[in-house]
DSSP file (Angstrom, degrees, kcal/mol; ACC not computed):
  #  RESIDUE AA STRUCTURE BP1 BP2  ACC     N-H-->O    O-->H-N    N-H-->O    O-->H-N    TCO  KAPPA ALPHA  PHI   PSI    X-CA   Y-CA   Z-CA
    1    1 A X     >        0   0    0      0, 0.0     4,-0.6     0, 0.0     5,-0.1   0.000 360.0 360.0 360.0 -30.8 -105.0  -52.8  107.9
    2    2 A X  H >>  +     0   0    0      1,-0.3     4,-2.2     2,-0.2     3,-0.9   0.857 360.0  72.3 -81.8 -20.5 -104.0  -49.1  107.4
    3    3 A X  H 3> S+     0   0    0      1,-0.3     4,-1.8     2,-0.2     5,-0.3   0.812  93.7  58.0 -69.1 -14.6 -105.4  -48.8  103.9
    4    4 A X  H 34 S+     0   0    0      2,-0.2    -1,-0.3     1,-0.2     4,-0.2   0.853 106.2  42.8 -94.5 -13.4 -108.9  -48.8  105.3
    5    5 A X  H X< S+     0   0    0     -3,-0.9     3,-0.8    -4,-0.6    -1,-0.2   0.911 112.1  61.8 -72.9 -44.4 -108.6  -46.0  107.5
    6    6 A X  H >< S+     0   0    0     -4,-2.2     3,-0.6     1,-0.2    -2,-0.2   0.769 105.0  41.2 -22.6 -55.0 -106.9  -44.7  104.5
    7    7 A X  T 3< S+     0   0    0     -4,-1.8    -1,-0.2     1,-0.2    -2,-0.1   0.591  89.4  92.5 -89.8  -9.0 -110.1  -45.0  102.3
    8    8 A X  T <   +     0   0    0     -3,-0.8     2,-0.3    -5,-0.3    -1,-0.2   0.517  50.2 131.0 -66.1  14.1 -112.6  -43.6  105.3
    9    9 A X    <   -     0   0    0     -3,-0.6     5,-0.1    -4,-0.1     2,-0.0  -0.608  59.3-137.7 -47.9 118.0 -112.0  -40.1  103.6
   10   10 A X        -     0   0    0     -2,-0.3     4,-0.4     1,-0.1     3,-0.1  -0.413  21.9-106.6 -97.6 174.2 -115.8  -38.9  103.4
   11   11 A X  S >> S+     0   0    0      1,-0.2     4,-3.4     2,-0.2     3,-1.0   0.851 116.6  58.9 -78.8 -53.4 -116.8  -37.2  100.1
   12   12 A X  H 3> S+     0   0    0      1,-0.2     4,-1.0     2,-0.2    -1,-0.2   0.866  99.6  55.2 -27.7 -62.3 -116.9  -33.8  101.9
   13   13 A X  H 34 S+     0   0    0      1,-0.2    -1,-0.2     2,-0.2    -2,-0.2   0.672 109.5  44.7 -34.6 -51.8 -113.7  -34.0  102.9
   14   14 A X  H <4 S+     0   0    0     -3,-1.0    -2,-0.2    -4,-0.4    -1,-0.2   0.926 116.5  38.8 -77.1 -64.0 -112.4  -34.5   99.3
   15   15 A X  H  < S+     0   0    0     -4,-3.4     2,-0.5     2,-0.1    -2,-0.2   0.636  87.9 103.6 -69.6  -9.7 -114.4  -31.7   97.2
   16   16 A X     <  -     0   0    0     -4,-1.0     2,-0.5    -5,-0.2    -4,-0.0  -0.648  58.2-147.5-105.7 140.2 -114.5  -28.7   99.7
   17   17 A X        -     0   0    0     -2,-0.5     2,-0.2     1,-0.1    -1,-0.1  -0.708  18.2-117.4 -90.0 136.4 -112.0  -25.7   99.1
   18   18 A X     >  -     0   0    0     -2,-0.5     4,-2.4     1,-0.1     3,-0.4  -0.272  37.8-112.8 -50.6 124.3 -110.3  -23.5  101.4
   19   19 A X  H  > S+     0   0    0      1,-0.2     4,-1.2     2,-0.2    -1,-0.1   0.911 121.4  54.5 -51.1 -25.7 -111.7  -20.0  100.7
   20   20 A X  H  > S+     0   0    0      2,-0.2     4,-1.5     1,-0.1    -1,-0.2   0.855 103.7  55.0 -70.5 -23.3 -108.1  -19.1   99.5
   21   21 A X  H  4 S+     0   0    0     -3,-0.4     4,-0.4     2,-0.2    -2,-0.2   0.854 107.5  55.4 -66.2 -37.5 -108.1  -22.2   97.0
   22   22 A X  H >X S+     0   0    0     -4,-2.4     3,-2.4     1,-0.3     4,-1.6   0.967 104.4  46.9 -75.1 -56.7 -111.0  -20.7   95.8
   23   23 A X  H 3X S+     0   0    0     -4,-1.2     4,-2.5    -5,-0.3    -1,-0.3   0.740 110.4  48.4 -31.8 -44.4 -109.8  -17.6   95.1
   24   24 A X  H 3X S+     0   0    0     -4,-1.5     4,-1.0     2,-0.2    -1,-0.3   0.575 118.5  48.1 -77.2   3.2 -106.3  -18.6   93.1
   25   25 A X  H <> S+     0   0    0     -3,-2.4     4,-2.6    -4,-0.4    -2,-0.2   0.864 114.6  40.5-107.0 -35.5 -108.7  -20.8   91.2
   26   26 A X  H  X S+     0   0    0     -4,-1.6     4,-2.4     2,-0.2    -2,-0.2   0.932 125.5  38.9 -58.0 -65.9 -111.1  -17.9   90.7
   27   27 A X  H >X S+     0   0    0     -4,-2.5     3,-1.8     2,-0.2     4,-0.8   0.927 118.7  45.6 -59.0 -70.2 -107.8  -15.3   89.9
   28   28 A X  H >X>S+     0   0    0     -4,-1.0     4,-3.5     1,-0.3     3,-1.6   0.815 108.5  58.8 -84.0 -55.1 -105.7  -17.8   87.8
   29   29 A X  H 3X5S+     0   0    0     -4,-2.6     4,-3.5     1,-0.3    -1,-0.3   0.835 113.3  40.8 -20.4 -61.6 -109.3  -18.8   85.8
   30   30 A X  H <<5S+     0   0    0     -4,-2.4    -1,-0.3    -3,-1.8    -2,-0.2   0.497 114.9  49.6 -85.4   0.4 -109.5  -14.8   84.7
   31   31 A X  H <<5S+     0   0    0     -3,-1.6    -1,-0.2    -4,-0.8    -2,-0.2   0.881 121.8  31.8 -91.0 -46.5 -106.0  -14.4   84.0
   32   32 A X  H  <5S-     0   0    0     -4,-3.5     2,-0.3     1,-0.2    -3,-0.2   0.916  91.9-152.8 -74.4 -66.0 -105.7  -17.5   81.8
   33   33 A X     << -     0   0    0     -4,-3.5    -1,-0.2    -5,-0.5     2,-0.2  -0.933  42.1  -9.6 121.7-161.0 -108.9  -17.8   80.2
   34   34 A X        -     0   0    0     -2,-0.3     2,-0.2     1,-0.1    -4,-0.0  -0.574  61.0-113.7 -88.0 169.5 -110.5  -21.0   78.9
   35   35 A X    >>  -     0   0    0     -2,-0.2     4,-1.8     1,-0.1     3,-0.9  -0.543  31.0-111.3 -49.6 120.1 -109.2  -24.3   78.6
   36   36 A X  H 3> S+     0   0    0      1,-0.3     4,-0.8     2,-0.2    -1,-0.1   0.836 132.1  35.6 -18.1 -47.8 -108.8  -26.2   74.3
   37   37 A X  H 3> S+     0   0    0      1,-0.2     4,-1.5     2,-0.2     3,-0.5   0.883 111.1  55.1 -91.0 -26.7 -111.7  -28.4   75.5
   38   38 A X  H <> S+     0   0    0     -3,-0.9     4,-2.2     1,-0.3     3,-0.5   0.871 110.4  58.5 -84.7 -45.0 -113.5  -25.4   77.7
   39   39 A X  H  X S+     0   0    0     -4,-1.8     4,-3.5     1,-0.3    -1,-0.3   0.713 105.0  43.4  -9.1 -64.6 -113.3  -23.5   73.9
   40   40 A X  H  < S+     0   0    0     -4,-0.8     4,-0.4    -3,-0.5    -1,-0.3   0.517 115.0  44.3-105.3  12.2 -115.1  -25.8   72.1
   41   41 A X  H  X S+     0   0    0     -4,-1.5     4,-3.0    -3,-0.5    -2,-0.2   0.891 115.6  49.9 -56.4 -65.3 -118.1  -26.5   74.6
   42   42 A X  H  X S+     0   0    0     -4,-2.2     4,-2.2     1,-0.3     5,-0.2   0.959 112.3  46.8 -70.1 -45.9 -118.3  -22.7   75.1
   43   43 A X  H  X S+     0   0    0     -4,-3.5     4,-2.5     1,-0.2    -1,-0.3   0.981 119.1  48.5 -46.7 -35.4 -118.4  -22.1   70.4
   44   44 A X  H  4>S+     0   0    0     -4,-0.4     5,-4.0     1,-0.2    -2,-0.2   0.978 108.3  54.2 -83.3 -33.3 -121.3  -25.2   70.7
   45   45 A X  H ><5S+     0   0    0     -4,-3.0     3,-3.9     3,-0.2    -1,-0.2   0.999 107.1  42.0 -24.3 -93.3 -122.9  -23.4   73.3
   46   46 A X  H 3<5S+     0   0    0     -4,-2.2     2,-1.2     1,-0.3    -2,-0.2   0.891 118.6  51.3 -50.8 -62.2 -123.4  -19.9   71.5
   47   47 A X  T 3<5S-     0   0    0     -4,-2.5    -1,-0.3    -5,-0.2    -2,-0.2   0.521 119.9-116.9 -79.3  30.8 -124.4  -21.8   68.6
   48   48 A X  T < 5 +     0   0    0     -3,-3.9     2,-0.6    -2,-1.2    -3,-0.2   0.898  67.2 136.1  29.3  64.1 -127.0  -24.1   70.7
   49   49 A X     >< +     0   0    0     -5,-4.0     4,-0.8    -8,-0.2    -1,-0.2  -0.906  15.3 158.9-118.1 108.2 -125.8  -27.0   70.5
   50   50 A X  H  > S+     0   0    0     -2,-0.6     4,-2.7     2,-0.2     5,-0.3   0.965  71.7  54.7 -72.5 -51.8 -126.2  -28.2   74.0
   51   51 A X  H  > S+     0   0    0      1,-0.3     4,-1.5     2,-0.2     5,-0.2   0.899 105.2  45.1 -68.8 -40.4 -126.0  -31.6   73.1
   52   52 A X  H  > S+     0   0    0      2,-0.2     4,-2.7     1,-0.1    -1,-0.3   0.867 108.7  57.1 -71.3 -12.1 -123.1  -31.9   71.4
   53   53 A X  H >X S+     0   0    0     -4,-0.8     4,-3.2    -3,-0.2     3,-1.6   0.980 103.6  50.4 -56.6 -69.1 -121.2  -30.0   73.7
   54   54 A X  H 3X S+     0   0    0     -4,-2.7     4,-2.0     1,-0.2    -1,-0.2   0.774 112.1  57.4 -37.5 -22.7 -122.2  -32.4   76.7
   55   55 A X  H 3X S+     0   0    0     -4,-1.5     4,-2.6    -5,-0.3     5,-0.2   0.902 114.3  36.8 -60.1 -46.0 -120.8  -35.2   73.9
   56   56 A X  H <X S+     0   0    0     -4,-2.7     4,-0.7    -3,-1.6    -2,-0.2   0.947 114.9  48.8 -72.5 -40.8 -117.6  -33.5   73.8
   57   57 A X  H  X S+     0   0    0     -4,-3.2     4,-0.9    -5,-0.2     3,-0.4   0.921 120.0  48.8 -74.5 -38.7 -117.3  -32.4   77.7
   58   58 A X  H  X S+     0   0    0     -4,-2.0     4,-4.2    -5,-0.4    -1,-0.2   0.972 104.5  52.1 -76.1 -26.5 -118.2  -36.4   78.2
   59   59 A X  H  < S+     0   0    0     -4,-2.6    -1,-0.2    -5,-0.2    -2,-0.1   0.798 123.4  29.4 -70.3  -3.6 -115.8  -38.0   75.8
   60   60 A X  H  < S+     0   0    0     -4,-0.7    -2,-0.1    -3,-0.4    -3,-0.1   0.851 123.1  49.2 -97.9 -70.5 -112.6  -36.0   77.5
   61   61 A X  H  < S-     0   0    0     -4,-0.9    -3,-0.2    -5,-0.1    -2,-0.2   0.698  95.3-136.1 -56.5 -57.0 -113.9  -35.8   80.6
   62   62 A X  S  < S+     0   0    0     -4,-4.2     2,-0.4    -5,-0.3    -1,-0.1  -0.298  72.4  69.1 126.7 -72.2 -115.3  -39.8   81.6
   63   63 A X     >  -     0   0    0     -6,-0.2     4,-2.2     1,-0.1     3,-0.2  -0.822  66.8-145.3-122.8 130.8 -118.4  -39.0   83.1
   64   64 A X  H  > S+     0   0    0     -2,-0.4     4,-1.6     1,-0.2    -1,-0.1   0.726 103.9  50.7 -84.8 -13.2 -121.7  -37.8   82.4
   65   65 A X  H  > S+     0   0    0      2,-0.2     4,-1.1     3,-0.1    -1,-0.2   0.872 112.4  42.4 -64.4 -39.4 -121.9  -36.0   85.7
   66   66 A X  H  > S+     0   0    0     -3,-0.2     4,-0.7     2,-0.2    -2,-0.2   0.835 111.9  55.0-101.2 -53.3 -118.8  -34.2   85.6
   67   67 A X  H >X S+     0   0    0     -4,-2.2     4,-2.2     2,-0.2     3,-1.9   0.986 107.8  54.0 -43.8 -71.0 -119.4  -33.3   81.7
   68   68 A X  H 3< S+     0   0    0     -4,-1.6    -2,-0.2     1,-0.3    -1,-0.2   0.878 115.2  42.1 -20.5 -59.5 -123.0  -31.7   82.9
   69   69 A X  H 3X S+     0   0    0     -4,-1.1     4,-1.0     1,-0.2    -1,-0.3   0.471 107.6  52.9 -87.3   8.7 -121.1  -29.7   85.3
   70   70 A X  H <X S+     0   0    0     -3,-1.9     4,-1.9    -4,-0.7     2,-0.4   0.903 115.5  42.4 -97.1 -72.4 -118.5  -28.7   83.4
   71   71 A X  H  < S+     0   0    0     -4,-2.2    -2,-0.2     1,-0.3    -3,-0.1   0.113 110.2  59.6 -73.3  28.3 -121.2  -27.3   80.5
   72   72 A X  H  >>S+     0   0    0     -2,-0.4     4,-2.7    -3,-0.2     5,-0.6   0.559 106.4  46.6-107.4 -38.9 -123.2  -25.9   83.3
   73   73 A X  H  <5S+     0   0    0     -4,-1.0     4,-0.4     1,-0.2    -2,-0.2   0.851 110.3  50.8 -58.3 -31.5 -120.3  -24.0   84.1
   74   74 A X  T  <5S+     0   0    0     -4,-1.9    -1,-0.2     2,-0.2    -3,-0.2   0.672 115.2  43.6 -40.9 -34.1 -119.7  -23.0   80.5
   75   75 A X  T >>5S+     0   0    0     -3,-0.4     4,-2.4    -5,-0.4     3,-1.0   0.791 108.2  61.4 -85.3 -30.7 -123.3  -21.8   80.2
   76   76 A X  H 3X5S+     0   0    0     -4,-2.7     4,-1.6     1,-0.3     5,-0.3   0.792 110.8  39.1 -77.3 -32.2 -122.8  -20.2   83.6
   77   77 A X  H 34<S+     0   0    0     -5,-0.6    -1,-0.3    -4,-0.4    -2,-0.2   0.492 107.3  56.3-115.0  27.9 -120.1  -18.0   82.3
   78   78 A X  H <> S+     0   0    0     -3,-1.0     4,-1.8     3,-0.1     5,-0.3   0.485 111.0  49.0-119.1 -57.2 -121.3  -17.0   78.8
   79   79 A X  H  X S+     0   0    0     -4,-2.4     4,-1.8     1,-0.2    -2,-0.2   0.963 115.8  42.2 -62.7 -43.8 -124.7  -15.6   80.5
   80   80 A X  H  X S+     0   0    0     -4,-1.6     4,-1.2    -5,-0.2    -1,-0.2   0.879 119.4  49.3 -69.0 -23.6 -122.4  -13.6   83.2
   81   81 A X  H  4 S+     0   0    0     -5,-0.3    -2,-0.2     2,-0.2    -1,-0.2   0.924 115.7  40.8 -74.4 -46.0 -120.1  -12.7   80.1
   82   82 A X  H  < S+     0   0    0     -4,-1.8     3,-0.4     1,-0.2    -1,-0.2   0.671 111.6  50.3 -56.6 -43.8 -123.0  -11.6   77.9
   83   83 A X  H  < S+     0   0    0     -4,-1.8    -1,-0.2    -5,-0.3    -2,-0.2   0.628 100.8  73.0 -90.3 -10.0 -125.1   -9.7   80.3
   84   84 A X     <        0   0    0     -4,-1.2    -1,-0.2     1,-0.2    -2,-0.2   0.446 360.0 360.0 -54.0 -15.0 -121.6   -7.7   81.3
   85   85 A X              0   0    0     -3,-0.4    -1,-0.2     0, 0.0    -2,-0.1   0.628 360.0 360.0 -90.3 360.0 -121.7   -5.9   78.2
């Protein structure tokens, strides 16, 4: 009987960060750098291959939602990276 209160966790609940989690994820991100996989998205990227990146971000990753966001974030930080210079 208690696992089903157990599983009422709503979606919200699950995905949202504390404004300080966001920040060590934000700090730790620019200290570290990318990720092996985060690497070869961001190289298929600058050479514009969208699609095989999303191939690669899905075959690690699971999911073609999660792969999308993953390379939107890649893209997302190649444009801020670029237009910094």
């Amino acid at each position: 009987m208690w696992r089903k209160n157990l599983n009422k966790i709503t979606k919200k609940n699950r995905s949202s960060l504390s404004f300080g989690q966001g920040l060590v994820k934000k700090f730790v991100k620019n200290m570290i750098g990318l990720s092996p996989l985060e690497k070869k998205i961001y190289e298929n990227l600058i050479l514009g291959k969208d699609k095989k990146a999303l191939k690669i971000a899905k075959k690690k990753l699971g999911d073609i939602k999660r792969s999308k966001k993953k390379r939107d974030s890649i893209n997302y930080f190649l444009r801020t990276k670029s237009s910094s210079k």
